[in-house]
C-alpha positions in Angstrom: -92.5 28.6 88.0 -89.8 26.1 87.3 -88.7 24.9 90.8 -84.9 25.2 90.3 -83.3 28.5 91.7 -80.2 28.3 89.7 -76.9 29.1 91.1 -76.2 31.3 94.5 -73.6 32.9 96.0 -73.3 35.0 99.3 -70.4 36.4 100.6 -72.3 39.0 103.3 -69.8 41.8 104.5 -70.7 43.1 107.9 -69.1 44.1 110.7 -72.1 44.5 113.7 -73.2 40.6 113.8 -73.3 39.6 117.1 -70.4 37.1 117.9 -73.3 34.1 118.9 -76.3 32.4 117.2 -77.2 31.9 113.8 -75.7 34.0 110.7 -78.9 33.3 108.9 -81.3 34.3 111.5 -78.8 37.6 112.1 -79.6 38.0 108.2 -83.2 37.5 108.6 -83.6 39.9 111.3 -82.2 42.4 108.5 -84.5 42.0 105.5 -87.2 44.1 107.1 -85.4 46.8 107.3 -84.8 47.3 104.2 -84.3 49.0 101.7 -82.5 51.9 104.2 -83.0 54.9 102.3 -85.7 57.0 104.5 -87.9 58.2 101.5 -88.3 54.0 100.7 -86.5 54.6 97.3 -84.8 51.8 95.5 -82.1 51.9 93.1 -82.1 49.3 90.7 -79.3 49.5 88.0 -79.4 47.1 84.7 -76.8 45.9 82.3 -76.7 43.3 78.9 -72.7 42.3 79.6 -72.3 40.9 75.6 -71.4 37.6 76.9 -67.3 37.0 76.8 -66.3 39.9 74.5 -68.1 42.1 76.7 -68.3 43.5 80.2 -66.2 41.3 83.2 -66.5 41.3 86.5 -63.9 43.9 87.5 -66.4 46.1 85.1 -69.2 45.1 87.4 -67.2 45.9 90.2 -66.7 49.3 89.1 -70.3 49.9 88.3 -71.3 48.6 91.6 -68.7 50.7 93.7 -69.7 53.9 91.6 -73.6 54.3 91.9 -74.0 51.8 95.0 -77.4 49.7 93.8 -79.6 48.3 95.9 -80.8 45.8 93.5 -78.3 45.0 90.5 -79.7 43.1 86.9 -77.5 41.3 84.6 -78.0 39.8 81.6 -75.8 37.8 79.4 -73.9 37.0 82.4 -70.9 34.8 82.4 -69.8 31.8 85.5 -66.8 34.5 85.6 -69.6 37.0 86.9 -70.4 34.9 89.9 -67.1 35.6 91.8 -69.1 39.2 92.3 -69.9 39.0 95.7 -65.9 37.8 96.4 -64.6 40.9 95.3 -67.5 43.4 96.6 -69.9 40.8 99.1 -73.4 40.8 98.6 -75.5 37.7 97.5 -75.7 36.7 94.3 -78.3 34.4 91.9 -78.0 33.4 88.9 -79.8 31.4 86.3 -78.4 29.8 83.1 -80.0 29.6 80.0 -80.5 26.3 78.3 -77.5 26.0 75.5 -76.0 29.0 76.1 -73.2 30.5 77.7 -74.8 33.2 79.6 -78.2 33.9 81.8 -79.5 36.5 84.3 -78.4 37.1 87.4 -79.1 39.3 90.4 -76.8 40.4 93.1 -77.6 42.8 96.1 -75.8 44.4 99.4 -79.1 43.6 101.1 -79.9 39.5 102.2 -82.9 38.4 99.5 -84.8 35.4 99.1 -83.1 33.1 96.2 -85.0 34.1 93.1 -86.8 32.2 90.8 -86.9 31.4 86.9 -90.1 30.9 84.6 -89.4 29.9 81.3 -91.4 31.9 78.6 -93.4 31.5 75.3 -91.0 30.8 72.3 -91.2 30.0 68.9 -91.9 26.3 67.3 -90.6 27.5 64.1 -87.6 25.4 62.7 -84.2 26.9 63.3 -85.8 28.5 66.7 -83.2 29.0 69.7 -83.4 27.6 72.6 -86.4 28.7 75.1 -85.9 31.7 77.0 -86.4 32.8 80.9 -87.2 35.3 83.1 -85.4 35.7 86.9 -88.3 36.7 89.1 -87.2 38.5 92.6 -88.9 38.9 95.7 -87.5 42.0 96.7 -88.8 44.5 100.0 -92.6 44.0 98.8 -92.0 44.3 95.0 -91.9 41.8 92.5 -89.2 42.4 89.5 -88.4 40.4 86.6 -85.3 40.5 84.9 -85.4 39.6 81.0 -83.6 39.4 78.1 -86.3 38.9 75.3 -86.3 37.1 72.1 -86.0 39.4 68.9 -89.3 38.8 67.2 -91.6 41.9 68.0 -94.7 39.7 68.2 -93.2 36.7 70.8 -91.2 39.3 73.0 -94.5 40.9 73.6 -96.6 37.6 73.8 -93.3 36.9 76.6 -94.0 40.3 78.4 -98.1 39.4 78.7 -96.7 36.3 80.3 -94.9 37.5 82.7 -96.8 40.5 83.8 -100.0 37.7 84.3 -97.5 35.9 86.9 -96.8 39.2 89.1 -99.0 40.4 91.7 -98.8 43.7 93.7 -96.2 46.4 92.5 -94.1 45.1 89.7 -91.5 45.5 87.3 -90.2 44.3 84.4 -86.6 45.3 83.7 -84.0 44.1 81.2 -83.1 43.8 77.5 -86.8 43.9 76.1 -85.2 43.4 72.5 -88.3 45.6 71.4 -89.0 48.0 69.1 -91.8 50.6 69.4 -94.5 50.8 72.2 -94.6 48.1 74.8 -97.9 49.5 76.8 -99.9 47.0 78.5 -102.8 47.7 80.2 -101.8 48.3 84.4 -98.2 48.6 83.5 -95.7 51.8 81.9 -92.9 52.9 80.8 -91.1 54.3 83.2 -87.1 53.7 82.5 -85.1 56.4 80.6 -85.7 57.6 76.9 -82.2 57.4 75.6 -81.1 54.8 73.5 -79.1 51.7 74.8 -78.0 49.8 72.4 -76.2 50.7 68.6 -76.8 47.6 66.2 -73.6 47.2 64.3 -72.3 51.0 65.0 -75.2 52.3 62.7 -78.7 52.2 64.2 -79.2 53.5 67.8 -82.4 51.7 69.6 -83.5 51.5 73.3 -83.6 48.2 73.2 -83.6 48.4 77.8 -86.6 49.2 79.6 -88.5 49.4 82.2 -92.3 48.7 82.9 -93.8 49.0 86.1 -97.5 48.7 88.4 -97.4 50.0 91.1 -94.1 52.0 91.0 -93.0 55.8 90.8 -89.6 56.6 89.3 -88.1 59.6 90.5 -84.8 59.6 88.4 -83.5 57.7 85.8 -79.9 57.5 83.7 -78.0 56.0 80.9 -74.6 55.4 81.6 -71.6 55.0 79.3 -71.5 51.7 77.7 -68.1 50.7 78.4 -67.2 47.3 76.8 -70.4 45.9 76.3 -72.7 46.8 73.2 -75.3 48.2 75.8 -75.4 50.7 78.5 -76.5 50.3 82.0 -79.2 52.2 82.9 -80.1 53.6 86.6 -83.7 53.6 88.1 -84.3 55.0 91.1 -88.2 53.7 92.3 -90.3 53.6 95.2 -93.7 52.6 95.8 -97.0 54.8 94.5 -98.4 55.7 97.9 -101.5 56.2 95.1 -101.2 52.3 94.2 -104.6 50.3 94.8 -103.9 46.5 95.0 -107.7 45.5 94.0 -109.7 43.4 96.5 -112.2 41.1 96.7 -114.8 44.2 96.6 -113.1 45.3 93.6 -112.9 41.7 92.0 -117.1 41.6 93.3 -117.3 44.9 90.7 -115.7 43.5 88.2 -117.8 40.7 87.9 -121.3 42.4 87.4 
């Protein structure tokens, strides 16, 4: 993983901190607890912003104060996007992409540890963009990576089988896959909505945002109105299989005979 953690921002609304010690260590002393819902669900909600023509931050804002995420994926996110957590708290990471004017970001109610970035497979082809990355959170026990792949249909999957060998436990993969078709890999499915998300040039309508998971149960799932961007935010709610078997060193004993 590459060792920078890109840009945060933490602006931590709460009212029951005691009035001595540390802010950090009252912070620490919540993480925990989370995520607060009793049944251990998790709402995750992602958006693609379309850069500057796109979604702003008071369109964030609205999304945020309407279906209250725990965890909250952006891609093609602006520097305007970081003055989130100013308007509704939270903390707030976010990781530019080389040459460009966007990059992923991540912003929660809940404290979590700074995220970090691994950059993926891309082409040596002349012409080629510049590389592309993948935010990796540490969130309540589950690893998530939020993506905006590359076009081609053979290196966005060669950048999913890279990422997924870098996770460990339950996982998810979440984000603008840019794919088209299956994206099955062995250990990990499809478990975001079936609607489409994206219209290229007001003609075809693709599901271009997905979600992929080990480990994970999804008990609801929505596409939301696009608003200004070009693709809609989708909503996940997800908990942890009870069912899930993190293999061992028995199993890994198995394996090997």
């Amino acid at each position: 993983m590459d060792e920078s953690p890109g840009y945060s921002y933490t602006c931590a609304i709460i009212d029951d901190l005691p009035e001595t010690g540390s802010l950090f260590a009252s912070l620490n002393t919540m993480v925990p607890s989370f995520p607060s819902h009793a049944d251990g669900r998790l709402r995750v909600v992602s958006w693609n912003l379309l850069r500057r023509v796109g979604a702003g931050v008071t369109d964030v804002c609205r999304l945020v104060k309407t279906h209250q995420p725990d965890l909250l994926l952006l891609q093609e996110c602006t520097e305007e996007i970081a003055t989130l957590p100013a308007l509704v708290g939270g903390h707030f990471f976010r990781h530019p992409m080389q040459s460009r004017i966007y990059g992923l970001a991540a912003w929660s109610p809940h404290p979590f540890p700074p995220s970090t970035q691994i950059t993926l497979p891309y082409s040596i082809l002349p012409g080629r963009v510049p590389p592309r990355l993948a935010q990796i959170i540490a969130f309540h026990g589950i690893t998530i990576a939020n993506v905006h792949l590359s076009h081609g249909q053979f290196l966005n999957r060669f950048q999913l089988r890279h990422i997924m060998e870098q996770m460990e436990g339950p996982a998810a993969i979440i984000g603008d896959f840019n794919a088209v078709g299956p994206v099955g890999f062995q250990g990990f499915s499809d478990i975001g909505p079936r609607r489409r998300t994206h219209r290229a040039g007001n003609i075809i309508a693709l599901r271009l945002d997905r979600c992929i998971a080990r480990g994970l149960a999804c008990s609801a799932s929505e596409v939301l109105d696009k608003g200004p961007s070009d693709h809609h935010p989708m909503v996940l709610d997800m908990a942890v299989d009870p069912a899930f078997h993190v293999p061992g060193l028995e199993d890994s004993t198995l394996l090997a005979l």
